[in-house]
py3Dmol code that shows the C-alpha trace and the ligand (Angstrom):
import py3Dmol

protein = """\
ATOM      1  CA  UNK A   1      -2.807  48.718  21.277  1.00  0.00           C
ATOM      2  CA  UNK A   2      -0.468  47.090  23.544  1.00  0.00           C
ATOM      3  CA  UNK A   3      -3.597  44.561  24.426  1.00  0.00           C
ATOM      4  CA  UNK A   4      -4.519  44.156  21.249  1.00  0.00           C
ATOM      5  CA  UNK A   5      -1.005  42.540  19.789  1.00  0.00           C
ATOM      6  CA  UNK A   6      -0.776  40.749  23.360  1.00  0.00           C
ATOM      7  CA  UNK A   7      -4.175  39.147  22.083  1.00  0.00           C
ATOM      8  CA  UNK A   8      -3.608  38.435  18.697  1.00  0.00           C
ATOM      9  CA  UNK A   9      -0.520  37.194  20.115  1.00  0.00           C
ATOM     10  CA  UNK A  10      -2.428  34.475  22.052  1.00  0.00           C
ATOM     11  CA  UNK A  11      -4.666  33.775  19.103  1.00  0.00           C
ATOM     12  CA  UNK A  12      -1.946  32.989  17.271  1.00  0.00           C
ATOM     13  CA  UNK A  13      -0.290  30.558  19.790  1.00  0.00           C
ATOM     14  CA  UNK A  14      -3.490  29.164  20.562  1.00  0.00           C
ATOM     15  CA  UNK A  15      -4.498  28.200  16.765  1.00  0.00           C
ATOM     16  CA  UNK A  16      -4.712  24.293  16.995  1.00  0.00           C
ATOM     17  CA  UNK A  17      -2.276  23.627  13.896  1.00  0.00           C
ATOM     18  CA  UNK A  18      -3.163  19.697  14.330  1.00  0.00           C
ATOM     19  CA  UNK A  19      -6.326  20.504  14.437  1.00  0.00           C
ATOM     20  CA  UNK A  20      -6.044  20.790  10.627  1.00  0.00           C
ATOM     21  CA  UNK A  21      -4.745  17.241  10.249  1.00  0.00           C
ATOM     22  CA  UNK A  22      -8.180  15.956   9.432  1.00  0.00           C
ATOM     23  CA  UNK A  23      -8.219  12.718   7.135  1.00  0.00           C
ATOM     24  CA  UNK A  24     -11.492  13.747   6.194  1.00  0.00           C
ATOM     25  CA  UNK A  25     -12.042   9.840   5.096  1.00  0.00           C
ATOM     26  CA  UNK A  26     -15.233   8.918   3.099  1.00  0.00           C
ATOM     27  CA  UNK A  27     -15.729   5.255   2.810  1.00  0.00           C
ATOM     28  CA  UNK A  28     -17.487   4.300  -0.129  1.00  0.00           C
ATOM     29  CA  UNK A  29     -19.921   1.377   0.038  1.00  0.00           C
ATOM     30  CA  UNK A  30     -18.135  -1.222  -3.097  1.00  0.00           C
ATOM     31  CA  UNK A  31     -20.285  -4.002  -2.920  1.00  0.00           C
ATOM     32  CA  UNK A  32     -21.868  -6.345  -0.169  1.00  0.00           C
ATOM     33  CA  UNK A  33     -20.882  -5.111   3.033  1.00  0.00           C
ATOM     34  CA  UNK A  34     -17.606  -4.093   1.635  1.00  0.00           C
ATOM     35  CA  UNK A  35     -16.288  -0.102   2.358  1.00  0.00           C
ATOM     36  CA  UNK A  36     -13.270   1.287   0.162  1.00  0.00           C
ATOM     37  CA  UNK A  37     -11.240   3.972   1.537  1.00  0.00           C
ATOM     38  CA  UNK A  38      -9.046   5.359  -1.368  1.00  0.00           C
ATOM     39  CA  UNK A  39      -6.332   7.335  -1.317  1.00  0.00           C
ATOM     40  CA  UNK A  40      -4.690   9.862  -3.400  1.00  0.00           C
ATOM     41  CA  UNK A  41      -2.191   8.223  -6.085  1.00  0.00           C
ATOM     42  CA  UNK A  42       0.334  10.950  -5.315  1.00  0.00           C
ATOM     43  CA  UNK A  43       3.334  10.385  -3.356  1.00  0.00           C
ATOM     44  CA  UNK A  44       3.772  11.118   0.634  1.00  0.00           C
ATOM     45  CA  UNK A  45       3.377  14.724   1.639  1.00  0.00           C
ATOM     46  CA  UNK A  46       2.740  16.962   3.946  1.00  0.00           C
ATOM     47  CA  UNK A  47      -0.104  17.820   2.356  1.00  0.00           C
ATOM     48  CA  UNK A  48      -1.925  14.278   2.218  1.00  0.00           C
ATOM     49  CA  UNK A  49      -0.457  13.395   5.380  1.00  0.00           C
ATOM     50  CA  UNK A  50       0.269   9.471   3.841  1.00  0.00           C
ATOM     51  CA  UNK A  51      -3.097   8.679   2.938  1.00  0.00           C
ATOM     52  CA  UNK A  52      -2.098   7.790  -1.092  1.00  0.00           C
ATOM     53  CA  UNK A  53      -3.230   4.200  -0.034  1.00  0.00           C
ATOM     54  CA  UNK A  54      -6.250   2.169  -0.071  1.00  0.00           C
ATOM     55  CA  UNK A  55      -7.833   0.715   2.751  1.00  0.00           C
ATOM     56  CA  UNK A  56     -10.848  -1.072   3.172  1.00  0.00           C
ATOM     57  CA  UNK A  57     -13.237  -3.011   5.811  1.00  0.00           C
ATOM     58  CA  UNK A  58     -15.882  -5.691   5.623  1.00  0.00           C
ATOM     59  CA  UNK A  59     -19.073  -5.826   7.107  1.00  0.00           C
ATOM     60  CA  UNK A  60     -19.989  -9.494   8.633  1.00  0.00           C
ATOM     61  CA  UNK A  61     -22.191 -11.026  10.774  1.00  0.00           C
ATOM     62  CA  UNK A  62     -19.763 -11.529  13.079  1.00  0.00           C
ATOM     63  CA  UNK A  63     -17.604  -8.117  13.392  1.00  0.00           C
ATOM     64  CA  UNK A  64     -15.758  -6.148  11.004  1.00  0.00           C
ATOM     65  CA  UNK A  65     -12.541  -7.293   9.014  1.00  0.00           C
ATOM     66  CA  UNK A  66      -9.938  -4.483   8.264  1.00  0.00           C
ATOM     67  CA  UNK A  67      -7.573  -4.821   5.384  1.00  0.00           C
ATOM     68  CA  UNK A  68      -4.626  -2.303   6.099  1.00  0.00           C
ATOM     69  CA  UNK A  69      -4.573   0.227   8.535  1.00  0.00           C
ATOM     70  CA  UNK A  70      -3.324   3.588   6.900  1.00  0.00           C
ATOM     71  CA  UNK A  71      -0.302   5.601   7.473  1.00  0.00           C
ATOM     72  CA  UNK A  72      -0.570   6.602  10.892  1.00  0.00           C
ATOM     73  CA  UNK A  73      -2.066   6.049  14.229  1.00  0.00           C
ATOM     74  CA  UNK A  74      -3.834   9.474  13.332  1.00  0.00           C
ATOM     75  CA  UNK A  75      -5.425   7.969  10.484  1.00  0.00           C
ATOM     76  CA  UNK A  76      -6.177   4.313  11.820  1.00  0.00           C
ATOM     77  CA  UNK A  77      -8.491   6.383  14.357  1.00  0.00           C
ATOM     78  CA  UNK A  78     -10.092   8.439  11.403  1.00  0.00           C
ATOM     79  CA  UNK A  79     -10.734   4.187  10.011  1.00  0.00           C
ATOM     80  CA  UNK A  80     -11.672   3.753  13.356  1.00  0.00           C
ATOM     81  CA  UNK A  81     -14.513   6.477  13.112  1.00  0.00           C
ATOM     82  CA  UNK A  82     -15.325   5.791   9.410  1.00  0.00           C
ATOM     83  CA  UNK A  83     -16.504   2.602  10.356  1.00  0.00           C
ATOM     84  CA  UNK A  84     -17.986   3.608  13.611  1.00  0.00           C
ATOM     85  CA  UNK A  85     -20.428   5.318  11.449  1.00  0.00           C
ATOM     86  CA  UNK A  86     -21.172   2.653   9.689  1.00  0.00           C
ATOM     87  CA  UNK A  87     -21.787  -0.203  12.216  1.00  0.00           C
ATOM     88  CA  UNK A  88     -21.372  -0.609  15.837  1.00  0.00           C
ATOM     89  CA  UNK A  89     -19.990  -4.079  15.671  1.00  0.00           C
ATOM     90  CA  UNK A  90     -16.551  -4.646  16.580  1.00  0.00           C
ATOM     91  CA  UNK A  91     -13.554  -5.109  14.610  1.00  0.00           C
ATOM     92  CA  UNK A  92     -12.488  -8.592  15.021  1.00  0.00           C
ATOM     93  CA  UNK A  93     -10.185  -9.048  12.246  1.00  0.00           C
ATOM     94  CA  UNK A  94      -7.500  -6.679  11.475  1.00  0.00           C
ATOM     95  CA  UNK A  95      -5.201  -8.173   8.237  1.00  0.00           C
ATOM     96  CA  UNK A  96      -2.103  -6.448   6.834  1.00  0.00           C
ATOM     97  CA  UNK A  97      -1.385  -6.848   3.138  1.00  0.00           C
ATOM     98  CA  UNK A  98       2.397  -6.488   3.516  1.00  0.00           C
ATOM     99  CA  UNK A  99       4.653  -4.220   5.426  1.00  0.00           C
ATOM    100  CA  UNK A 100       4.727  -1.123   3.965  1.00  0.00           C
ATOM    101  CA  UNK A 101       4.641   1.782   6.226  1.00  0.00           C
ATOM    102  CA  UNK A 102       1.259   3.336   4.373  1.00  0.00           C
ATOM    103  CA  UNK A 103      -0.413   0.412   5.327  1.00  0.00           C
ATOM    104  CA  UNK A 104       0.814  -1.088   8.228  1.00  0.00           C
ATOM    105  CA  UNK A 105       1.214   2.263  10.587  1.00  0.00           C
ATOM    106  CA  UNK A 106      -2.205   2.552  11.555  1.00  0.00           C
ATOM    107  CA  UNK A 107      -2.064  -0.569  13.340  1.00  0.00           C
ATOM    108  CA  UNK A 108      -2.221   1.590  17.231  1.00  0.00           C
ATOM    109  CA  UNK A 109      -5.868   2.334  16.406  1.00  0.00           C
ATOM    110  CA  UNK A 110      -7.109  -1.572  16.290  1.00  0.00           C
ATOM    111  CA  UNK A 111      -5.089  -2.838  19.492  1.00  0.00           C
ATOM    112  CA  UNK A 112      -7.974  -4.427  20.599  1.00  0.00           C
ATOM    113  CA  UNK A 113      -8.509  -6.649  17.447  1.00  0.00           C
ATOM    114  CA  UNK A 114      -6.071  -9.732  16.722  1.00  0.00           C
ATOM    115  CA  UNK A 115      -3.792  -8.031  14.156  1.00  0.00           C
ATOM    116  CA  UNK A 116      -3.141 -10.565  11.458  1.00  0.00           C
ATOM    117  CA  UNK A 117      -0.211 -11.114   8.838  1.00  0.00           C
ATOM    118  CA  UNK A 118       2.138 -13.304   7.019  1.00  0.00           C
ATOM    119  CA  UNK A 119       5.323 -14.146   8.622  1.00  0.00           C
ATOM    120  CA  UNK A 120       7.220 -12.911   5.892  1.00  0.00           C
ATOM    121  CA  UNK A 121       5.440  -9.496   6.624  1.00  0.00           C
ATOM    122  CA  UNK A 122       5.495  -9.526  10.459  1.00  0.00           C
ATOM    123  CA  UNK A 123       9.762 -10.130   9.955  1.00  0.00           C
ATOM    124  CA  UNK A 124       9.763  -7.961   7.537  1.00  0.00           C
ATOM    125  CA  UNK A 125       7.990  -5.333  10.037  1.00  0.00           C
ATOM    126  CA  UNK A 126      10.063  -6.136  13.014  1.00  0.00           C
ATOM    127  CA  UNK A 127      13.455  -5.652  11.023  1.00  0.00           C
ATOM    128  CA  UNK A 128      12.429  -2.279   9.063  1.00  0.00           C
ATOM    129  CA  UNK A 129       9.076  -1.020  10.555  1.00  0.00           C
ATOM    130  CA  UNK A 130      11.055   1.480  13.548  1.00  0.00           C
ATOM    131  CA  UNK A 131      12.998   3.051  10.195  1.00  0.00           C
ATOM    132  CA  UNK A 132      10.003   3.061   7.907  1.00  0.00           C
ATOM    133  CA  UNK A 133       8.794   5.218  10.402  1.00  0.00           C
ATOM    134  CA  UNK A 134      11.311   7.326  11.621  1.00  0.00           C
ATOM    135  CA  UNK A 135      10.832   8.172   7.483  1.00  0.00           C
ATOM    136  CA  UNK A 136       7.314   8.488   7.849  1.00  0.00           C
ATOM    137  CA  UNK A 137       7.834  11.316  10.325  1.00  0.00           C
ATOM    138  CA  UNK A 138      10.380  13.177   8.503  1.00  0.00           C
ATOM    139  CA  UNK A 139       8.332  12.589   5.184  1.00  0.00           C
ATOM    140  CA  UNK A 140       4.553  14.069   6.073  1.00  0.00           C
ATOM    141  CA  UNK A 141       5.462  15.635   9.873  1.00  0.00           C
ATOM    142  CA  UNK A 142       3.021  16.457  12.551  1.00  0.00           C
ATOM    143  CA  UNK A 143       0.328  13.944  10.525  1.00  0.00           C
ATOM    144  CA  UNK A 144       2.538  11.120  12.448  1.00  0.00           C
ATOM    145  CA  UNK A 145       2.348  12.501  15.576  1.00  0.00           C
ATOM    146  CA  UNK A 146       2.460   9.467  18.110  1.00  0.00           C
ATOM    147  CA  UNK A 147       2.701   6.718  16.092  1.00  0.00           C
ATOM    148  CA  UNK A 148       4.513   4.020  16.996  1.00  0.00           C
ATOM    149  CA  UNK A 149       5.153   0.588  15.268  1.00  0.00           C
ATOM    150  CA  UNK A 150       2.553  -2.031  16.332  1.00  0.00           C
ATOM    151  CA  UNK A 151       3.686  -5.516  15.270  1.00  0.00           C
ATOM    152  CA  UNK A 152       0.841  -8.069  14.225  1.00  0.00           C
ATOM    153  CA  UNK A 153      -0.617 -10.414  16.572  1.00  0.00           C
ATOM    154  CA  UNK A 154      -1.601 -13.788  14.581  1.00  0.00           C
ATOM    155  CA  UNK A 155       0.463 -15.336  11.615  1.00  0.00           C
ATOM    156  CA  UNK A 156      -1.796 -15.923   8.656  1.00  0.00           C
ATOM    157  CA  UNK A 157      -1.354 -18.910   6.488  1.00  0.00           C
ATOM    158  CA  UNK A 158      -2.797 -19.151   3.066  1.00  0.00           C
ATOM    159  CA  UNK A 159      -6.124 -20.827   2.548  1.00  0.00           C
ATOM    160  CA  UNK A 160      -9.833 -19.887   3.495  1.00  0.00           C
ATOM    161  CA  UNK A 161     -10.563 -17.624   6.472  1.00  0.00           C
ATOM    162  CA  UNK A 162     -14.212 -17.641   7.340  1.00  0.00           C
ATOM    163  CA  UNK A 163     -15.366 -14.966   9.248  1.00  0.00           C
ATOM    164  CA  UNK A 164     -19.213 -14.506   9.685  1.00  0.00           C
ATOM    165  CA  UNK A 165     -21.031 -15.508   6.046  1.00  0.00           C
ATOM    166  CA  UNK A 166     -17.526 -14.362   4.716  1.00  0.00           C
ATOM    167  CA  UNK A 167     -15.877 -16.727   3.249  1.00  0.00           C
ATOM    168  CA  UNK A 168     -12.279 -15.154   2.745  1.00  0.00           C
ATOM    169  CA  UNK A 169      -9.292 -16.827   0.380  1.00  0.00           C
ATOM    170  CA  UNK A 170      -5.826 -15.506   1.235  1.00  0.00           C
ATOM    171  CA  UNK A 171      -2.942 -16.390  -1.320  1.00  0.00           C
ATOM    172  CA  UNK A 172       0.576 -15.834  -0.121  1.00  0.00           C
ATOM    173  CA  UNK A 173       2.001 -14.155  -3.016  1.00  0.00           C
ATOM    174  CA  UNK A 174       5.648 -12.143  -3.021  1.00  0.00           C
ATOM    175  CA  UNK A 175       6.640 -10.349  -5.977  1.00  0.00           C
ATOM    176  CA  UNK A 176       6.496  -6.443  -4.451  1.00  0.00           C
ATOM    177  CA  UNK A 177       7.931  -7.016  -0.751  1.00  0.00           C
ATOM    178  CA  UNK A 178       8.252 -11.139  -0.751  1.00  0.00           C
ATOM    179  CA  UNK A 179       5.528 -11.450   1.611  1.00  0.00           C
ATOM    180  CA  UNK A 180       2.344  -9.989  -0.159  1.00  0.00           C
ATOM    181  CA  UNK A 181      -0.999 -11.143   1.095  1.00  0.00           C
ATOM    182  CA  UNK A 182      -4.165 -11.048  -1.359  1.00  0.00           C
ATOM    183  CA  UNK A 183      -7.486 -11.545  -0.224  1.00  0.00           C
ATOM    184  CA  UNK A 184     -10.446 -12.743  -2.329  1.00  0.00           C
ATOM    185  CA  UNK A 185     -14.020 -12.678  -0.620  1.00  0.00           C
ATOM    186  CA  UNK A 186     -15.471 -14.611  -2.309  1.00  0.00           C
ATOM    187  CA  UNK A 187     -18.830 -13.990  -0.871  1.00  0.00           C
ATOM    188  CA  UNK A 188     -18.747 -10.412  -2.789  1.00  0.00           C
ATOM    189  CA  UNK A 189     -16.373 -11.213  -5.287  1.00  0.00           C
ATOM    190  CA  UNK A 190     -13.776  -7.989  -4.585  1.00  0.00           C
ATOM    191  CA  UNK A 191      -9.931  -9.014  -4.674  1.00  0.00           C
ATOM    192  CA  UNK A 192      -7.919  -6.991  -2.531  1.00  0.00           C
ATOM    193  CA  UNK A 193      -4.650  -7.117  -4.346  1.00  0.00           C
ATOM    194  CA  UNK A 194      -2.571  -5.544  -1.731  1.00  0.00           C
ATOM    195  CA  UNK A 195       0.248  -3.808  -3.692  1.00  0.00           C
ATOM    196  CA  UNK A 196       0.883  -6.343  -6.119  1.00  0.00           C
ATOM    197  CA  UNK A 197      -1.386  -3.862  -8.036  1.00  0.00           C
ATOM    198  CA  UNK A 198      -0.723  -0.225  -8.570  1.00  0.00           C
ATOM    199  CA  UNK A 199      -3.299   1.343 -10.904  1.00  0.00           C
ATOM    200  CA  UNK A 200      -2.640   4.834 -12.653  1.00  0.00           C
ATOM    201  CA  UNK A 201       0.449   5.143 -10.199  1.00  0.00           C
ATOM    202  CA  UNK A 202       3.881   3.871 -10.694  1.00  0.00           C
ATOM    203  CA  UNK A 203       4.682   1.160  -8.623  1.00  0.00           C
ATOM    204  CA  UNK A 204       7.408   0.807  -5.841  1.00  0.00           C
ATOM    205  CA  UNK A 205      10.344  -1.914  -6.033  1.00  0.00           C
ATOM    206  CA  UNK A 206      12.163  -1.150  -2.450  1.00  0.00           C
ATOM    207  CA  UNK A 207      11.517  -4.917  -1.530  1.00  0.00           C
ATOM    208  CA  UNK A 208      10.668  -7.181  -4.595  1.00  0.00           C
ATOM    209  CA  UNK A 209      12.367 -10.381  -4.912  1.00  0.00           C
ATOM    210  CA  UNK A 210      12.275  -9.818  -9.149  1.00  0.00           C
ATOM    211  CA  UNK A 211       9.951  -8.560 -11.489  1.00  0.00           C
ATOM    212  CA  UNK A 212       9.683 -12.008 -13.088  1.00  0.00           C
ATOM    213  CA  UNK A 213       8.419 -13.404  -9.503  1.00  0.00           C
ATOM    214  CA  UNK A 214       5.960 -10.391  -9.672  1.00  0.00           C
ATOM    215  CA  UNK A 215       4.980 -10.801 -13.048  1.00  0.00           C
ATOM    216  CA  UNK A 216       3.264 -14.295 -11.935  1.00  0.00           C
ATOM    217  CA  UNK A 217       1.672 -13.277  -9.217  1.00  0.00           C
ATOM    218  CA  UNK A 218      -0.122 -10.784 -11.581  1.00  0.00           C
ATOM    219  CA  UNK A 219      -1.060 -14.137 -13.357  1.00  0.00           C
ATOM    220  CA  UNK A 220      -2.298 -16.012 -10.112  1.00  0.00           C
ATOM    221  CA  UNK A 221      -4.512 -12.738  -9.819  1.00  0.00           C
ATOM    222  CA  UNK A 222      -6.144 -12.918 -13.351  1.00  0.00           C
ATOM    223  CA  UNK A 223      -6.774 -16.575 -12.958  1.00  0.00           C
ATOM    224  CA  UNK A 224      -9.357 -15.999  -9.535  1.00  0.00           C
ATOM    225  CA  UNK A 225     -12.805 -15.505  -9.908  1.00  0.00           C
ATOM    226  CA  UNK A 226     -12.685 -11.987  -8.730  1.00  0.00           C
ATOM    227  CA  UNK A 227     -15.718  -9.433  -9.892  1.00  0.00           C
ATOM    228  CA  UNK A 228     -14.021  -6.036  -8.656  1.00  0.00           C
ATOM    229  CA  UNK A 229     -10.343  -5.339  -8.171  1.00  0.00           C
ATOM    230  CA  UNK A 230      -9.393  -2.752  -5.295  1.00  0.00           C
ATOM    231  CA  UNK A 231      -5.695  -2.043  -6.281  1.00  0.00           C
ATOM    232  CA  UNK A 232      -3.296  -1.548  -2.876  1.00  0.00           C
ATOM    233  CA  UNK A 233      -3.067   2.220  -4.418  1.00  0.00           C
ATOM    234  CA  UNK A 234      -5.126   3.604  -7.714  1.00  0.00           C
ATOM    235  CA  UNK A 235      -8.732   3.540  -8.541  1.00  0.00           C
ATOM    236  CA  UNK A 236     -11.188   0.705  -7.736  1.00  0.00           C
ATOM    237  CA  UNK A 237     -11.922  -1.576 -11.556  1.00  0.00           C
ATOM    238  CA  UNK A 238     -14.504  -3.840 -12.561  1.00  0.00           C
ATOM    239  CA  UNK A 239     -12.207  -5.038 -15.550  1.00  0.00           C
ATOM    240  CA  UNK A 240      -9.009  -6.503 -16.042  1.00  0.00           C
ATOM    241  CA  UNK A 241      -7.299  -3.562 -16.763  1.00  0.00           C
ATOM    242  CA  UNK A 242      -5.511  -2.395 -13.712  1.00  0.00           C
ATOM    243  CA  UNK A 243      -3.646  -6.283 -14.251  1.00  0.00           C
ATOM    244  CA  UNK A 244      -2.937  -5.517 -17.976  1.00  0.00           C
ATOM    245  CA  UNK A 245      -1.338  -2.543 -17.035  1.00  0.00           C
ATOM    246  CA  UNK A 246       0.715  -3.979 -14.726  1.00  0.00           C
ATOM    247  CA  UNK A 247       1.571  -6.970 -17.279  1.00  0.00           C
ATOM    248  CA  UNK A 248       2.837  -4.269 -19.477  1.00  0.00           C
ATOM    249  CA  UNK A 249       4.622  -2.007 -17.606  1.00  0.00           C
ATOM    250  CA  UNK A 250       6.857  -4.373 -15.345  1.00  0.00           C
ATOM    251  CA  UNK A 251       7.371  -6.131 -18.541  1.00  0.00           C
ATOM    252  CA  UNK A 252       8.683  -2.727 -20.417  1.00  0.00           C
ATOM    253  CA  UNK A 253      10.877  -2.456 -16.291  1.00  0.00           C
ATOM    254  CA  UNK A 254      12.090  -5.894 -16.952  1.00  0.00           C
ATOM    255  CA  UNK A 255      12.973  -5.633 -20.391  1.00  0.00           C
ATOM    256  CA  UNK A 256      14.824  -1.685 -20.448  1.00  0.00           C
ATOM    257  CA  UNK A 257      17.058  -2.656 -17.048  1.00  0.00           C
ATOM    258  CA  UNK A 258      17.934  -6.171 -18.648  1.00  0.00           C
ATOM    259  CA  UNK A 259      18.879  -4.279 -21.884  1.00  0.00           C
ATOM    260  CA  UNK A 260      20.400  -1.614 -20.333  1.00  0.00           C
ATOM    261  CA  UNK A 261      22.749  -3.648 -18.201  1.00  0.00           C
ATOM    262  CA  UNK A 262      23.505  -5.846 -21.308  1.00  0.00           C
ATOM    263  CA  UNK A 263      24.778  -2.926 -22.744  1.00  0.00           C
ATOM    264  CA  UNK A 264      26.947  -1.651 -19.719  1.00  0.00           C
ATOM    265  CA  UNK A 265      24.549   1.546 -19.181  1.00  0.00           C
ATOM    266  CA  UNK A 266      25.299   2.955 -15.898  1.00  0.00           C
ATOM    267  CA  UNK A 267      22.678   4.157 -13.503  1.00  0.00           C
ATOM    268  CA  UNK A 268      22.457   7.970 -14.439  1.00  0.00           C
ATOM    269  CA  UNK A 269      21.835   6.737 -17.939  1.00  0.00           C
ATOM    270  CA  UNK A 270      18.875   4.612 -17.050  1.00  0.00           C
ATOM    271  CA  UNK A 271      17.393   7.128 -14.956  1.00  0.00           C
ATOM    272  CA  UNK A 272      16.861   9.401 -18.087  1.00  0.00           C
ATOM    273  CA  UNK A 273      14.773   6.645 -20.476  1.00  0.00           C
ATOM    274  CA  UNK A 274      12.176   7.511 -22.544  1.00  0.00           C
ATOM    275  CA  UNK A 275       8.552   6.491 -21.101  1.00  0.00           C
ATOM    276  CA  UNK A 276       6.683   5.134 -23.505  1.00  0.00           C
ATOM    277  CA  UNK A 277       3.794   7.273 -24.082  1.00  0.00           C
ATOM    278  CA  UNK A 278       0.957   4.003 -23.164  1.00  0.00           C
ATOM    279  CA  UNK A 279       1.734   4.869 -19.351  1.00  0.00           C
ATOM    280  CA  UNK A 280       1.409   8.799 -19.504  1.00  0.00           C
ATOM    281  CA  UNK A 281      -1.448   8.399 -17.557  1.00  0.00           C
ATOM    282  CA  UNK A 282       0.562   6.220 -14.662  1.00  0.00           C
ATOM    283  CA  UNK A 283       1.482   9.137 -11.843  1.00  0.00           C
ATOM    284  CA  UNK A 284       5.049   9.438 -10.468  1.00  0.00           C
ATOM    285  CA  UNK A 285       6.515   6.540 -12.959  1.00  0.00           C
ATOM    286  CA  UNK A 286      10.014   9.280 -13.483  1.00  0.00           C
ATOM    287  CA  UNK A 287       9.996   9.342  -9.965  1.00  0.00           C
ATOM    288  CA  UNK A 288       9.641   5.469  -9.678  1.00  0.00           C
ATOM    289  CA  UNK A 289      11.695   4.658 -12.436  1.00  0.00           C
ATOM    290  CA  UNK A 290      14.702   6.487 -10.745  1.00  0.00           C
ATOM    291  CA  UNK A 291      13.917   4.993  -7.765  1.00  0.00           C
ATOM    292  CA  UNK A 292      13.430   1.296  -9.405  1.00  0.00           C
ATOM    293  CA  UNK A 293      16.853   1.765 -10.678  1.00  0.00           C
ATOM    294  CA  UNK A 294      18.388   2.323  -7.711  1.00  0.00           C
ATOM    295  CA  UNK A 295      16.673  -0.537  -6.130  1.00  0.00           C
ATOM    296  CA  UNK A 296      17.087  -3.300  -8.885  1.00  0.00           C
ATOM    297  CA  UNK A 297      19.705  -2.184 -11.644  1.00  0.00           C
ATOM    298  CA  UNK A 298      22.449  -4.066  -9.800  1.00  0.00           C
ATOM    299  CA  UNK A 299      20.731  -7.078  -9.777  1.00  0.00           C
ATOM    300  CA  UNK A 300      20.928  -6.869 -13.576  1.00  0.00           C
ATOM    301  CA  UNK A 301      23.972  -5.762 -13.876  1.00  0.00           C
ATOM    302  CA  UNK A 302      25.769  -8.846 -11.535  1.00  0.00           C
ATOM    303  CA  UNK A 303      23.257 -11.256 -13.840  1.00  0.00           C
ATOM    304  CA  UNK A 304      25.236  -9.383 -17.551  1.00  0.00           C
ATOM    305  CA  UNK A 305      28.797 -10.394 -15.314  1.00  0.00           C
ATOM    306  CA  UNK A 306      27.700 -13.546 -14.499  1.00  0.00           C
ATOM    307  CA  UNK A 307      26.638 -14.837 -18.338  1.00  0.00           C
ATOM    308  CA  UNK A 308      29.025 -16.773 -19.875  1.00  0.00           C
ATOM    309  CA  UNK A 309      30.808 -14.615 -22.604  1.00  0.00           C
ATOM    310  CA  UNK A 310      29.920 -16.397 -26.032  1.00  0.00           C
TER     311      UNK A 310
END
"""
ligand_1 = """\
1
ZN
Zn 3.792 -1.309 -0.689
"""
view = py3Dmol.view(width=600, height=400)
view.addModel(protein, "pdb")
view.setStyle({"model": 0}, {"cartoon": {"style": "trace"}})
view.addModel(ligand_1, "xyz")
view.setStyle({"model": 1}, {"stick": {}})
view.zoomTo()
view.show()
């Protein structure tokens, strides 16, 4: 008997727990050489381990480009082996949409590669990217396990980046951190809109500049010639809809926190708006909308103190 819990004893201490902190990633072929891999739209867990974001990676003649790098050095490898199964060419290009930790932290997997961002972003990273993790790790655990913040290598400027027969058009854009990179290939036609576009789930405001400045970039994205829109978190669209819904819901943010604050509303009554029904379907907007507040409301408020009074 006395062997028996002694052994079930070791079983127990020898049961690899991280061993369970499988990505499981399945990139799905998008269009030309293109691989999505798309995340949950829920928020960070410790189930999900981060990945609510999408990633993706192109396919050239010359080596593989990756567009954001995942949550964690855990899950850049898992990218690492995705696309490993796909092709044995090297990743040559490594490009980070903005600084966000769910993008950004699986940067230790692609040393190797230049690692390329805005300014704005690599700052941005060098001034918060040691909290956004130490966050990370409290938020999802044991999924961050060795992870450590790897700054980018190469400043990107907008304009056309060729690599192989892809012909590449970054736009500097700002409106959800002030340094948000897009990426239009236009050799398959997908956008990769970074977070400037949340799709079915409520977008985050921790860093925008204004929901006006957003608002525009939204219009510099409907004006390219794009064919397929991968969204920074949400499903992948073929339509415009992912940018209507956008339109419409930071204009309904814009409008109830400028109202709001024009009527002297204080933060615990903003929290508690009504939704409007059109965005049932957008995941976590309560969530966000508390969270918006607490990020933006003030800027309302000092613009109601500021107005002349008529
Ligand atoms: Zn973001």
């Amino acid at each position: 008997m006395r062997s028996m819990l002694h052994f079930m004893f070791l079983l127990c201490i020898a049961t690899p727990v991280l061993g369970e902190l499988e990505y499981r990633l399945q990139p799905r072929q998008i269009a030309v050489n293109t691989w999505l891999l798309e995340g949950s739209t829920e928020d960070f867990d410790r189930n999900n381990g981060g990945n609510i974001v999408n990633t993706a990676f192109i396919l050239t003649t010359a080596g593989v480009v990756v567009i954001d790098t995942g949550p964690s050095k855990r899950y850049g490898e898992a990218m690492r082996r995705a696309i490993a199964a796909v092709t044995d060419k090297p990743v040559v290009k490594v490009l980070l949409t903005h600084h966000h930790p769910d993008h950004v932290l699986g940067n230790q997997a692609f040393r190797e590669a230049p690692i390329a961002a805005l300014p704005g972003t690599n700052r941005r990273l060098a001034e918060q990217g040691d909290a956004m993790a130490e966050n990370m790790y409290r938020l999802v655990g044991d999924w961050m396990r060795g992870t450590e913040l790897v700054l980018a290598d190469e400043s990107l400027e907008p304009g056309l980046l060729q690599v192989g027969e892809h012909r590449l058009r970054l736009l500097a854009l700002s409106g959800h951190t002030g340094a948000d990179l897009a990426i239009l290939d236009e050799t398959s036609g997908v956008l990769f809109a970074g977070d400037l576009v949340f799709y079915q789930r409520a977008l985050t405001t921790p860093n925008s500049p204004g929901l006006d400045i957003w608002l525009a970039d939204i219009d510099t994205l409907a004006g390219l010639p794009w064919r397929l829109l991968v969204p920074g978190h949400g499903p992948l669209a073929s339509d415009d809809a992912p940018l209507l819904q956008m339109r419409d819901y930071l204009g309904w943010l814009d409008g109830v926190l400028g109202e709001a604050a024009a009527s002297g509303a204080d933060m615990n009554e903003v929290w508690r708006l009504p939704i409007p029904e059109r965005f049932a379907a957008i995941n976590l907007s309560r969530y966000e909308l508390i969270r918006t507040v607490s990020h933006l409301y003030p800027t309302y408020e000092q613009r109601v103190l500021r107005e002349p009074v008529p």
